[in-house]
N, C-alpha and C positions, 0 to 999 in steps of 0.2 A: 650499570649506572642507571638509575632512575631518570625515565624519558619525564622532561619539560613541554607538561601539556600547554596548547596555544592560551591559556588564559592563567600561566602563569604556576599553576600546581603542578608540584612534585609527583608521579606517579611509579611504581617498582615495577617495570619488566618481568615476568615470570621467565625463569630460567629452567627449564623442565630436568629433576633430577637432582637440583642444587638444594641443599642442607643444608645442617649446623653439623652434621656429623663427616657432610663431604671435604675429605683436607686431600684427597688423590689431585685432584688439580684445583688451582686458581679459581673459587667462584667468581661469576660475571657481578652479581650482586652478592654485596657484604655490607652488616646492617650492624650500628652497633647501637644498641638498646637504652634509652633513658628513662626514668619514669622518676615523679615525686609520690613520695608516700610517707605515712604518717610515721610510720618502721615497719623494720622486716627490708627485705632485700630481693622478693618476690615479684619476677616479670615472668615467669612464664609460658602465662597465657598469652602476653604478646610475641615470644619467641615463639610459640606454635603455630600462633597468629600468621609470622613471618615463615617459619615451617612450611605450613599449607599454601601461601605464596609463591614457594619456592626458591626463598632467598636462607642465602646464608647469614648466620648469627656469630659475629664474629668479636663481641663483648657488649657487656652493658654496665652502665653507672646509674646511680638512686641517692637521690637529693631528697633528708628525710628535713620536713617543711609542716606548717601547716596548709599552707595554700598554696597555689603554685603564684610566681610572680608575676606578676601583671603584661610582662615588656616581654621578657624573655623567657617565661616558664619556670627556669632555675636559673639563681642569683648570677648574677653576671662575674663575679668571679669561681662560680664552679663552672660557668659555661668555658671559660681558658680550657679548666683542668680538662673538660670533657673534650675540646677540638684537643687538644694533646694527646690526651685516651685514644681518639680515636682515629687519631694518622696513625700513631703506635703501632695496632691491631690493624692495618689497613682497611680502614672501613672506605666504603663509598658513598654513604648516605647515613643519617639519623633518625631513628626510629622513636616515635615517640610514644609513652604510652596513654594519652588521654588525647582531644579532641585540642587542638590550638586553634586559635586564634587568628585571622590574616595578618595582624600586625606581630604576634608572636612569632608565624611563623616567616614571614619576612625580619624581624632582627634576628630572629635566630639563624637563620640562613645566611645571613651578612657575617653574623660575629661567628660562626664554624667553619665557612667557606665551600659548605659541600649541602644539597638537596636538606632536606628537612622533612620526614613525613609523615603526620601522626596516625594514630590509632583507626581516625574513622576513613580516612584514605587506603590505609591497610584492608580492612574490613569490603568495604568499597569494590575494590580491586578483586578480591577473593569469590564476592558477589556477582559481580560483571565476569569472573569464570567460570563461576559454576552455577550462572542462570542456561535451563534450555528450553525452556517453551517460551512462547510470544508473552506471555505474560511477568512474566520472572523477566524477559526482558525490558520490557517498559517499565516494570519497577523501579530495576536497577538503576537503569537510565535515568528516569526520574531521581531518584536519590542520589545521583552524580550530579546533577546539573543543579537541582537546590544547593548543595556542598557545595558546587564550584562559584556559584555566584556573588559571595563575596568576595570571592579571593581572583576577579578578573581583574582589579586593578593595578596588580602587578606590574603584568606583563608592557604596560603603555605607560610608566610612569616618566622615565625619560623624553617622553614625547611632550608632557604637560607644560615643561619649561619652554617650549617655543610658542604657546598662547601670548599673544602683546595686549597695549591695552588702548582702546577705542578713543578719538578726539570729544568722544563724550565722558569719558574717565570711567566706563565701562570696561570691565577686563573680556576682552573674544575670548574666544575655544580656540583653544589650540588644536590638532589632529587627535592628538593622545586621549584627548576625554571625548572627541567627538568617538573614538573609536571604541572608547569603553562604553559608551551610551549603545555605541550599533551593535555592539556583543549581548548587553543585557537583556536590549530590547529582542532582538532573535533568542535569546537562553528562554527570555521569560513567553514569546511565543512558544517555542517547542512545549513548553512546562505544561502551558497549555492546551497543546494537542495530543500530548500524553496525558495529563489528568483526563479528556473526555473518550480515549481509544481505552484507559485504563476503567470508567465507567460503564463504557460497552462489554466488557468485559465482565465485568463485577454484575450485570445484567444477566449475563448469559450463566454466568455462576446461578446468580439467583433462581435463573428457571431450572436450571439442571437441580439443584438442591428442595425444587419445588416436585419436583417430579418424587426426588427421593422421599419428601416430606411426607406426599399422599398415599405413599406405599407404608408411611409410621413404621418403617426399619429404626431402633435404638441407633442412635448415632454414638460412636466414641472417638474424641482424638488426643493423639498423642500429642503432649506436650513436655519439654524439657531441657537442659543445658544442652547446648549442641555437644555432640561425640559421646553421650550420655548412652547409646542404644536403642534409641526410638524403631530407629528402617529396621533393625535387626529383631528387632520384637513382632513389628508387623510382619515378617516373614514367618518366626517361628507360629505365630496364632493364627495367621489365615494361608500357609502354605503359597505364598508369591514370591518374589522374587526382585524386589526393589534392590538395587547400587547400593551395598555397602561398603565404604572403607573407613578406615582408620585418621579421619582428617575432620578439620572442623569444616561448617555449613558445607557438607555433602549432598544435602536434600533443601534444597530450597523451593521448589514447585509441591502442592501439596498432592497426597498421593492416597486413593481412597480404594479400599478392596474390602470385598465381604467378609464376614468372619460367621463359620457356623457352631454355634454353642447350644448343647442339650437343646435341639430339633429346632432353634432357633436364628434368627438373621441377624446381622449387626452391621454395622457400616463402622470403619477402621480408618481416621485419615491419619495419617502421618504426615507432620507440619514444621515448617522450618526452626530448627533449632535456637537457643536463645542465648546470650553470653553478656558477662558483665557489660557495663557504660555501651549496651547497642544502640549504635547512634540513631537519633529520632527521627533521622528521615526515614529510615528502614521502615520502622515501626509505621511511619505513614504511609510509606510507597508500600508496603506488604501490609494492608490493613483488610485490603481483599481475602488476601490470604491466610490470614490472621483472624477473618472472621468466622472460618471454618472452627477455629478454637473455642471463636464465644458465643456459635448457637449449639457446641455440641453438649450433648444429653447427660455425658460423664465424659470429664478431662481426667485424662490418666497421665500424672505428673512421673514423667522417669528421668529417673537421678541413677548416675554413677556410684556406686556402694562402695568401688572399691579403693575409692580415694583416702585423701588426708581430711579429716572429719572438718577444720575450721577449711576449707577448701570444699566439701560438700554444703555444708553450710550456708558459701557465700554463694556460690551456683543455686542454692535452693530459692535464695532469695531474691536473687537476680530473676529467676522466674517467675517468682511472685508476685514481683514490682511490673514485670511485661505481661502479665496477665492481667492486674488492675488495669493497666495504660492501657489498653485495648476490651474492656469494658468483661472480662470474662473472668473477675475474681472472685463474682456470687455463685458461678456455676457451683455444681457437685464435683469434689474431685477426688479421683484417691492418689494415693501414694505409693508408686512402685518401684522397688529398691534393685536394682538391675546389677549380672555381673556378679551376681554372689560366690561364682565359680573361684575368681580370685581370693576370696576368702578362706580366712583360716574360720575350723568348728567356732572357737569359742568370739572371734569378730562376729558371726553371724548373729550369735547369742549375744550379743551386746546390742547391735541392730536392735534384732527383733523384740528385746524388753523398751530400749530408746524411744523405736516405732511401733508399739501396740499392734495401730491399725494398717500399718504399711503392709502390701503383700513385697514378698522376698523373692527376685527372679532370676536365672539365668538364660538369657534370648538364646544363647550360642548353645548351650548343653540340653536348655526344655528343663531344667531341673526347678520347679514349685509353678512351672505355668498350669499344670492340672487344679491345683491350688487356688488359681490366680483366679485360674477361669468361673470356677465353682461362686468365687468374691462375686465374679463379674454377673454372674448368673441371679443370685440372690440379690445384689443391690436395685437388678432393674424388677426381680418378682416382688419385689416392696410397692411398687409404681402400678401393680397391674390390679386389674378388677375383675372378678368373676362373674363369667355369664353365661348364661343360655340361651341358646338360639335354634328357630326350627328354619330352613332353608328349605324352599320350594325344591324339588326334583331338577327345575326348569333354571336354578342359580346356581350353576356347575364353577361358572367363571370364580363367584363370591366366594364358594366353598375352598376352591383350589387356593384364591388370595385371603382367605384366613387359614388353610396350612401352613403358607408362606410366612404367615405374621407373630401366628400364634405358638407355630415348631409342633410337640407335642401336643395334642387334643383328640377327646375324646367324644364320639360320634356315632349314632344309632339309627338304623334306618326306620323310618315310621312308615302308616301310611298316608302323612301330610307332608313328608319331607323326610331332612336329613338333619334328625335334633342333634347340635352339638352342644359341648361342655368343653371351656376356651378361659385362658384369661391373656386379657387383652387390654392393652393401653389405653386408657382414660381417652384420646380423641380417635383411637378406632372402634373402640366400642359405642363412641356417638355416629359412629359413621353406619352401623351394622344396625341403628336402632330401630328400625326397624320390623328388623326379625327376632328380634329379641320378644322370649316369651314370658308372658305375662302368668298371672295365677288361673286363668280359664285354660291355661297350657294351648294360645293361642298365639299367633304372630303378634305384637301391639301394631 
């Protein structure tokens, strides 16, 4: 049964082990599924949703509409059919699939008789398990207590009727609102001693990403529908060893490792996965982390290939809309079609004519990442500029940090130095300029 948080919202218990597919015993939580849509009869992404929560799916109904209703989401005579549906199937709670309303979800709860809980509560929940660093925690946090804050008034509504009314024909407070007010006012403290612990953080981000900045290593990060293959990709190309399984927002904390490509360095983050209607607080509370998306140098968009094509489609664009919203839609990006392993020959050839410019990959076999790599190689030597440089004997340090930079290069001992031939990034190459030589074949 979904526990009755103190301000009134519905939240799912996780049940460790419980499915849709577990019928060996009784799940403890049983969810049965509603959603309005325009047609089709497609939940589920909210059932995997509920999946990776660890609840059981125990049916669903779809109310094709064009808008959802105002009051109660679905018409008040399909909501009967659905409390009927759903004693039926023994459910314990209703699952919704879009973002409600506090008043939706208080008549809905009244006219079903059992919890109510939608989409971004779901999500939410999922979030708050699988954050584990201090920062993944304050998000989450954060994006719970924004979401909970309208929906405190709930819980003290029966209290509001014993406010009277003053021999000044002033109505008093009754306990009930004074209690809503001492809720809000502590939510909206805490909100704000997370927004500034969450700022000190997003500082310390910044120096660390400053330090990488002055080393001009290419930065790349992943970005794509969650359970798309992101951690499993960053494994295959830089040989780590990041958490993967098979469930949605598995990586939530961003995750950065070197990748070394023909003699050269690259920074590799791997970034919290993205899914249709993610609710906006995320997007805010995870903007720190999200900002690794929008200074990096090339987004590598990885998409599931081996989906149902109008189901890739909408995930594509589901990313594309979280990319704009967080300011990283003008970046460079390309297109990497992941999972081609699940394909049949002539799927791939479909792909591949579809997607011109997409590279074709499999994380789990390595089958087209040599391919990938060679993409990845060439897009950044478009960016580089040729130079020559003579380096003192006595600038061992400089030499050593433009092998680091530059990967391959080519270098001749003189007797003023150590003339190299480098191509090197438009602001390392103002950094070296120094040594860079001139037509007298001298330092400038």
């Amino acid at each position: 049964m979904p526990n009755r948080s103190r301000h009134g919202r519905t939240e799912p218990t996780r049940t460790p082990g419980a499915g849709p597919g577990d019928r060996t015993a009784r799940a403890k939580q049983r969810a049965f599924c509603i959603g309005v849509l325009d047609d089709g009869e497609d939940l589920s992404e909210l059932r995997e949703l509920l999946r990776t929560a660890g609840v059981a799916v125990v049916g669903q109904e779809v109310q094709h509409r064009d808008q959802v209703h105002p009051n109660t989401y679905v018409g008040p005579g399909k909501l009967e059919e659905i409390k009927a549906l759903a004693e039926h199937a023994d459910a314990n709670f209703i699952a919704v699939d879009d973002e409600l309303s506090p008043r939706q979800e208080r008549n809905m709860e009244g006219a079903l008789g059992m919890p109510v809980v939608d989409r971004t509560a779901t999500i939410l929940d999922i979030f708050a398990a699988h954050a584990h660093s201090a920062e993944g925690k304050l998000q989450v946090e954060l994006a719970q207590l924004q979401y909970n804050m309208a929906r405190m008034r709930g819980l003290w509504t029966h209290l509001e009727r014993l406010g009277g009314v003053s021999s000044g024909g002033f109505a008093t407070r009754g306990p009930g609102e004074s209690q809503i007010e001492t809720d809000r006012r502590l939510a909206r403290t805490r909100i704000s001693a997370l927004k500034r612990r969450l700022e000190e953080v997003k500082g310390s981000r910044a120096t660390m990403r400053a330090e990488r900045e002055r080393a001009h290593l290419p930065q790349i990060a992943l970005a794509g529908y969650t359970n798309a293959g992101k951690s499993t990709l960053l494994n295959q190309l830089t040989g780590s060893e990041v958490g993967v399984r098979d469930r949605l927002f598995h990586t939530l904390d961003p995750t950065t490792r070197m990748w070394r490509l023909q003699g050269r360095t690259y920074l590799m983050t791997d970034t919290v996965g993205f899914i249709r209607k993610l609710p906006h607080q995320l997007v805010q509370a995870f903007g720190a982390t999200l900002e690794e998306t929008r200074l990096a140098d090339l987004i590598l968009h990885v998409v599931d290939a081996s989906g149902d094509e109008d189901e890739r489609a909408l995930m594509m664009d589901a990313v594309d809309e979280v990319l704009e919203e967080i300011g990283a839609g003008e970046r460079p990006r390309m297109l990497v079609l992941n999972k081609i392993d699940a394909l049949a020959p002539e799927d791939r050839e479909i792909l591949a004519r579809r997607f011109p410019d997409a590279a074709l990959v499999s994380a789990v076999t390595g089958e087209g990442v040599a391919a990938f790599g060679e993409r990845i190689a060439e897009e950044f030597e478009r960016r580089l500029r040729d130079v020559e440089l003579l380096l003192p004997y006595s600038e061992g340090a400089r030499l050593a940090e433009l092998h680091d930079i530059a990967g391959d290069l080519h270098r001749e001992d003189t007797p003023d130095g150590v003339l190299v031939h480098a191509q090197l990034p438009e602001g390392v190459a103002e950094r070296f300029g120094r040594f860079l030589v001139v037509d007298d074949a001298q330092p400038a």
